[in-house]
C-alpha positions as a Markdown table, in Angstrom:
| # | Residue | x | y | z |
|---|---|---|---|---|
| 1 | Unk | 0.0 | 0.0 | 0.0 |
| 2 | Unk | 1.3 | 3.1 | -0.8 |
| 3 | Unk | 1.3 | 6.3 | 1.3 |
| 4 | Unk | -1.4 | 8.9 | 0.7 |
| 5 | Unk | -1.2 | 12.2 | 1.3 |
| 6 | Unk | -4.7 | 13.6 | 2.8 |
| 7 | Unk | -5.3 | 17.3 | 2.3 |
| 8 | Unk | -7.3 | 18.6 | 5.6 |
| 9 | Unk | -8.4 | 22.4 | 5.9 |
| 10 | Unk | -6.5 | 22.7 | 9.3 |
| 11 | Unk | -8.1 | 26.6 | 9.6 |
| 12 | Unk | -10.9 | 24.7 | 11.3 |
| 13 | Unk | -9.7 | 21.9 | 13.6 |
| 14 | Unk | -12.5 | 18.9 | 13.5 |
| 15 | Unk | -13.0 | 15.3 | 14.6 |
| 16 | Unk | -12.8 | 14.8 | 11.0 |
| 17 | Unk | -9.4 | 16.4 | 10.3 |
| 18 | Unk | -8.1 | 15.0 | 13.9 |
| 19 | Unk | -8.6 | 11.2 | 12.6 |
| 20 | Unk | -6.9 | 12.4 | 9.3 |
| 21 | Unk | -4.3 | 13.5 | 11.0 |
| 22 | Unk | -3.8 | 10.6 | 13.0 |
| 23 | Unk | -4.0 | 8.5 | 10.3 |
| 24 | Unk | -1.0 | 10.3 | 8.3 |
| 25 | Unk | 0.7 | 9.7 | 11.6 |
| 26 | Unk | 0.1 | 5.9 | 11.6 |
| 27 | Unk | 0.8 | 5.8 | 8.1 |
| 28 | Unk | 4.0 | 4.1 | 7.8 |
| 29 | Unk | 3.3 | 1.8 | 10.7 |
| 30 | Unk | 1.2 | -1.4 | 11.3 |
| 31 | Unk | 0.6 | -3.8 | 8.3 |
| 32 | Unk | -1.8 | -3.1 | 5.0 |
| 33 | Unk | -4.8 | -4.8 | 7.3 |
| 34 | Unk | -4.3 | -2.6 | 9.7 |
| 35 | Unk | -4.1 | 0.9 | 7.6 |
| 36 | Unk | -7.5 | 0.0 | 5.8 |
| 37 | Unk | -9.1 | -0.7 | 8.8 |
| 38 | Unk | -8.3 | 2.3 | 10.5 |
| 39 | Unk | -8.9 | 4.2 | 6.9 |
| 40 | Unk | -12.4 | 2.7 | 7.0 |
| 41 | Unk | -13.4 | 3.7 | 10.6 |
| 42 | Unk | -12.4 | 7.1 | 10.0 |
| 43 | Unk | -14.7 | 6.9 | 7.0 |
| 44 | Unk | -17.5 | 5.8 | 8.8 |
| 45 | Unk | -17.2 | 7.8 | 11.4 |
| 46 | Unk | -16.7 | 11.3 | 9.3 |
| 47 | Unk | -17.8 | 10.5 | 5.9 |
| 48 | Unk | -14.5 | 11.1 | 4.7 |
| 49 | Unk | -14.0 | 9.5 | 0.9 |
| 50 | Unk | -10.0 | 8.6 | 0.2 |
């Protein structure tokens, strides 16, 4: 899997943006399995589309 780069307005700190944020943390750690899972939580939680 290759690293994404998420663009977040960060004007306006969110939930939304936090998890992003997070998540470009976490990028490089933790297997494939683990990145998609997290990616898909965040989705569902914020509606957030990669």
């Amino acid at each position: 899997m290759t690293a994404r780069k998420r663009v977040v307005d960060n004007r306006t700190p969110t939930y939304a943006s936090a998890i992003v944020r997070l998540l470009d943390a976490f990028d490089g750690l933790g297997s494939d399995a683990e990145r998609l899972v997290l990616a898909a939580h965040a989705e569902s939680l914020t509606g957030i589309q990669k």
